[in-house]
N, C-alpha and C positions, 0 to 999 in steps of 0.2 A: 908442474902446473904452469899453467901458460894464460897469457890476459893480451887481451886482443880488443879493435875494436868491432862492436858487433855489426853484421852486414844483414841484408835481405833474407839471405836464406836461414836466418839463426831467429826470427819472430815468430812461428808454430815453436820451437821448444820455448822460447823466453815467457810466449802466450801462457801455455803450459806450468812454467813455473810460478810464475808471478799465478793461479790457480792456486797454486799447492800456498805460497805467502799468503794470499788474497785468505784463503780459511783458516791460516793460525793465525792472526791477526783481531786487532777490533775492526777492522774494515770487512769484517764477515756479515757484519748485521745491513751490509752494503750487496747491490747486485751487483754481477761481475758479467760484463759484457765483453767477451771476448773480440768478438769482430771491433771493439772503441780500442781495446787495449792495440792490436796488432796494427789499426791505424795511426794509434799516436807513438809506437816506436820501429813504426815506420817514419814516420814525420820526423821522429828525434834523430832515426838516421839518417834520413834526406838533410836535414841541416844541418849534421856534424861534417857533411862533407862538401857546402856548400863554402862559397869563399870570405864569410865571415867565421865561421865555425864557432858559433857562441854555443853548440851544446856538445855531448860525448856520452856517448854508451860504450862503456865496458863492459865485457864480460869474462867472465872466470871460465875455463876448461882445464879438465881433470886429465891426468896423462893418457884416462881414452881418448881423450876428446871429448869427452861428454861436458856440455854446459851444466855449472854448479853452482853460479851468482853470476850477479850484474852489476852494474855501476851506471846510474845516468845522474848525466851533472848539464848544470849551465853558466853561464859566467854573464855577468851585466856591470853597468854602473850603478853605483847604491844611488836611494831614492835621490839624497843631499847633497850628493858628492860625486865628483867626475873619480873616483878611484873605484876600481872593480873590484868585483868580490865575488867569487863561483861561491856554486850552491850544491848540494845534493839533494836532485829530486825524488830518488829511487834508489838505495841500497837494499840487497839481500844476499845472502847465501842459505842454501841449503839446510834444514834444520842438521842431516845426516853430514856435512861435510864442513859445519863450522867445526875452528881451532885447525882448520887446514892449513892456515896461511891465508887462504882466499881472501877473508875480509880486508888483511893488510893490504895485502896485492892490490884489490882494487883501489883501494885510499892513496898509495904512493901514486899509481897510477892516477887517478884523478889529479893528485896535487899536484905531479910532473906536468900535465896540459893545463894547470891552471896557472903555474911557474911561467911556464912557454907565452901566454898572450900576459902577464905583466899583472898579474891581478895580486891585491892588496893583503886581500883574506880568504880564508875559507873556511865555510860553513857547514856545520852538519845537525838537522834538524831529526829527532828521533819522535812517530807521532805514531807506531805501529801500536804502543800499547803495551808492548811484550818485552821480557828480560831488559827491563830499562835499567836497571842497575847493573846487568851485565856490560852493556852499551855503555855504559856510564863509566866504569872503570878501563875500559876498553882504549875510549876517546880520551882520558886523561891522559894515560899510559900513553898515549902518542902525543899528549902535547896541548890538546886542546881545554879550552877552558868553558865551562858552563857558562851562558850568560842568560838564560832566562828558562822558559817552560811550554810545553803546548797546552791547550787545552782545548776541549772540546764540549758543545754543547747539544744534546738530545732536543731538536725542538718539539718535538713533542711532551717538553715540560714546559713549564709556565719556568720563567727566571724568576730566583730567589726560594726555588724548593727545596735547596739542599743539597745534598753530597748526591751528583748522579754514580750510578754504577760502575 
């Protein structure tokens, strides 16, 4: 398994995948605009390779080479604070090829270029909806700690109806 950073030519398969995330997810009851997707990780890689390099797409290839996950991150200073902190905007892997390794791979990788510009902390936000208790055990096991929750709200309820779906 091999982790690379993703280039041009790797946005029709990534397009692709993130289709296949984009329908096991809660973000299914969402439209999926393919031509938005493939312009903003185009964008994410235009600016991972500009001379600030505040973002980073990884991805995961399988010893064919076939892409199997992704990794996009960002690094900033927090809102209060001149100390940075990377983000992950985008994790996935493959339903068929998690417990590969992959997911790790991409996490050290992320955290090595987040190590590299000097950053503080890092963050990983879990709002897919899915195996969150797998996620959950996952991210301990490596270290990290809970510190709060996502949530989400259907506007088309009135606030204050009650436990949505």
């Amino acid at each position: 398994m091999k982790i690379r950073f993703a280039n041009l030519n790797d946005i029709p398969v990534c397009v692709d995948l993130g289709r296949c995330m984009h329908a096991l997810t809660r973000f299914a009851a969402y439209d999926f605009n393919a031509d938005r997707v493939a312009q903003n990780l185009r964008a994410v890689i235009e600016i991972g390779q500009n001379a600030h390099k505040t973002h980073c797409f990884f991805v995961a290839e399988d010893d064919a080479g076939q892409i199997i996950g992704a990794l996009i991150g960002g690094v900033e200073r927090h809102f209060f604070s001149d100390l940075l902190v990377a983000s992950v905007i985008h994790y996935d892997v493959l339903p068929e090829r998690r417990m590969s390794g992959a997911g790790l791979k991409l996490l050290t990788a992320f955290r090595k270029w987040a190590e590299n510009r000097g950053v503080f902390e890092l963050s990983v936000g879990i709002n897919s909806g899915v195996q969150l208790e797998k996620m959950d055990r996952f991210l301990k096991r490596l270290g990290f700690r809970q510190t709060g929750g996502n949530y989400a709200l259907d506007l088309s309820r009135p606030l204050g109806s009650g436990e949505s779906k």
